[in-house]
N, C-alpha and C positions, 0 to 999 in steps of 0.2 A: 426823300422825306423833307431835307428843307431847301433844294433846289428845283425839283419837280424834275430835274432835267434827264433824270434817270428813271423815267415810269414805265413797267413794263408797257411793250407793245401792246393794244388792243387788238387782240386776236378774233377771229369769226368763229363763236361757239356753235360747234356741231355736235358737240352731242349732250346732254341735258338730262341728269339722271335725279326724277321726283324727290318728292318728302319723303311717298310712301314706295320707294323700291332700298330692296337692301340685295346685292349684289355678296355671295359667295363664293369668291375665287379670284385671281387674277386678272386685273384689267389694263391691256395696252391698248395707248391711244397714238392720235394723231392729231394735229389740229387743237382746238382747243375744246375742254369740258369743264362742262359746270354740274357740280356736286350738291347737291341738298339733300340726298338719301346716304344710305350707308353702305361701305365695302368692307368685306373682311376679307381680307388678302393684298398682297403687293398691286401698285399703282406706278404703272412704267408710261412712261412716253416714248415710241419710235425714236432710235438714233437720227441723229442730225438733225432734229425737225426744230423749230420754234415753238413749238408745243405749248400751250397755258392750262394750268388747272385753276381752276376757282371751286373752293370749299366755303360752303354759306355759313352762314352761325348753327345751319342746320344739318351741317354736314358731318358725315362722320369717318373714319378710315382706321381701320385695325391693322396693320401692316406695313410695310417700308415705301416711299413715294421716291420715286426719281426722275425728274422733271429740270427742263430748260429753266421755266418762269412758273412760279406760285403766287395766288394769293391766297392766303388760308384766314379764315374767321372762324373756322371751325374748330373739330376736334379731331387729332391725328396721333395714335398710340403705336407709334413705328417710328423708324429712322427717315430723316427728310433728307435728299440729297436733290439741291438746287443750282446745275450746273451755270445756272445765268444770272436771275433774279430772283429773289423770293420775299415777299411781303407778308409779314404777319400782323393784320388785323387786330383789332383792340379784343376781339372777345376769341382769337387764336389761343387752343391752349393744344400744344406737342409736348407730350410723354416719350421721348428719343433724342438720339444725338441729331444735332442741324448741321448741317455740311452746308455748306453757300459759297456763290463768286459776289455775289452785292446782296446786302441785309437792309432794309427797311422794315421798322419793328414799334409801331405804336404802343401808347402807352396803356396797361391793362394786357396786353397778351403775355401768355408766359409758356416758360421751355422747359420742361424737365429732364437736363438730360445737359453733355457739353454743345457749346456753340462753336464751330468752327469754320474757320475763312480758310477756302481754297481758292486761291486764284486759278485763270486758267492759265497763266503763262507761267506756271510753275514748272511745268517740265521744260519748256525751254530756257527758262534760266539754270535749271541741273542742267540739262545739256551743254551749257556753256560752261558750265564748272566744270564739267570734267574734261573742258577741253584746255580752259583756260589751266587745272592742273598738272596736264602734260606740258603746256607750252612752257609753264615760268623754272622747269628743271633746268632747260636751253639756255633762259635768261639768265639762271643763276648761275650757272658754270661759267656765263660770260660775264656775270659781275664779280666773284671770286675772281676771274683770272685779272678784272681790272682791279681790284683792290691789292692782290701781292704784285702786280706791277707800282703801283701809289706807295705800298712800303715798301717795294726794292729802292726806291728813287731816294727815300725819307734819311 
């Protein structure tokens, strides 16, 4: 948002769903889609992919989205879960909780629901906690023994 320096990738949309189609049921993607009709049901993107959705102002989604990179302008009554990017548009309105690793959120879009920041390097810093929790038992035995050596001497 005020550096530009973090814009989601421009993805090659393949696949492009009208004004007038409304989709009932589940839809996994691949690649990037653009939304201007409606889904009622969950909105996955293939693991691992780069994946982009784009929702228009005209777009709509009944159900839980979970995606790399979003842009939303639309409207999304589900839980969002943005493991990369996710940009909410000025006339973006989600009724759910937002899960995000990077948020850009113009002014006029709004969330009903909690916002939350998940990093991805969150599980390798727990991992390191719990390594770094067995290591400093060692160190502390070795610091106890040099403290009643410092009051033996005292």
């Amino acid at each position: 948002m005020w550096g530009g320096s973090n814009k989601i990738r421009s993805s090659k949309i393949e696949t492009l769903i009208g004004q007038s189609i409304e989709i009932d049921g589940d839809l996994s993607f691949n690649g990037g889609l653009h939304l201007d009709g409606k889904i009622k049901g969950n909105v996955t993107a293939e693991n691992g992919t780069d994946s982009v959705l784009v929702v228009s102002e005209q777009g709509y989604i009944s159900g839980d989205v979970s995606v790399p990179y979003a842009i939303i302008n639309g409207t999304i009554k589900g839980n969002v879960y943005a493991s990369e990017k996710l940009e909410l548009s000025s006339k973006a309105c989600i009724t759910g909780n937002v899960h995000y690793n990077s948020l850009e959120m113009a002014s006029g879009a709004s969330v009903n629901g909690n916002i939350l920041h998940e990093k991805k390097e969150r599980r390798l810093l727990e991992h390191h906690d719990d390594e770094t929790k067995a290591a400093p038992k060692k160190n502390e035995d070795k610091l106890q023994v040099i403290d009643n050596t410092a009051a033996a001497k005292s």
